[in-house]
N, C-alpha and C positions, 0 to 999 in steps of 0.2 A: 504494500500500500504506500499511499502517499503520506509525507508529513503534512497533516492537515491540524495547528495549532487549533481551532475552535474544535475539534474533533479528538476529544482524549481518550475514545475506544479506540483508534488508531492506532495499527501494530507497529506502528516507526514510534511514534507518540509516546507510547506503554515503555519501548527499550529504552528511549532516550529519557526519560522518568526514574524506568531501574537504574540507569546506567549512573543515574546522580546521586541516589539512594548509595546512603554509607551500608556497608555490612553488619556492622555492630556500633551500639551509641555507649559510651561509658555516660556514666554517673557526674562526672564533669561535662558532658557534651552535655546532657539533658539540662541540669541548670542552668547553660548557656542560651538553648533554646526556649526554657520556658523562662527564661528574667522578664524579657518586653512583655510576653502574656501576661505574668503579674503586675508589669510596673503603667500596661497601657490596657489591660483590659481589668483587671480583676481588682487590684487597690484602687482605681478611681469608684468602682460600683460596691466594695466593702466600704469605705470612709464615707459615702451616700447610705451605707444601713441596708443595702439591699440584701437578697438572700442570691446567691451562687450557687448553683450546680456543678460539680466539674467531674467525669466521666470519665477515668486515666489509668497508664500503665503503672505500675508502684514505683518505677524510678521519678517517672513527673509527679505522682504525690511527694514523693521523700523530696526530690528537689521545689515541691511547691512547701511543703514544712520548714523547708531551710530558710526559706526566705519571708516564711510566715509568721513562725514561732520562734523566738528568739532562745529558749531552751534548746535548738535542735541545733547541735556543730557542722561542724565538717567535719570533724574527726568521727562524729557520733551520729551523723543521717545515713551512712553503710548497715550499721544494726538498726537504723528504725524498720518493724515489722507490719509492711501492709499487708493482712489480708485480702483475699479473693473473695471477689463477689459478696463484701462485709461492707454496710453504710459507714462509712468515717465523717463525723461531723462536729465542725471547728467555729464556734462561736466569737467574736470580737467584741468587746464591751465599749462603750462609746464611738460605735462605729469606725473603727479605725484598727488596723495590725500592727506588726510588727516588723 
């Protein structure tokens, strides 16, 4: 097939997709990706009091804790233990984190 960008069933589309796709994300990559998510999506709508949903692999929860909970390290977010398919639910007092 053709590369056809508006068309991401497209099998050149899908390779060049894989092809950018890392193999494996450590635990530093993940914080790296989710920092703008918390700093442009998610702390502007917690300091507003809202309620969040977030839907995640347990390395984006642990690196969302890191940068939520100020108890959680860097030395010490490797042992934090997210269960599977278990509601996790993080409350903020005065509308605002950490």
């Amino acid at each position: 097939g053709v590369f056809d960008e508006d068309n991401p069933t497209s099998e050149n589309w899908i390779n060049v997709m894989t092809a950018r796709m890392p193999a494996t994300e450590s635990l530093k990559d993940t914080c790296s990706r989710v920092l703008p998510i918390i700093r442009y999506g998610l702390s502007p709508r917690i300091l507003r009091g809202e309620t969040v949903l977030i839907s995640a692999h347990a390395n984006t929860i642990r690196s969302l804790l890191y940068h939520l909970d100020d108890k959680v390290t860097k030395e010490g977010m490797k042992g934090v233990k997210i269960p599977s398919a278990k509601p996790f639910i993080m409350t903020f007092e005065g509308g605002g984190g950490g």
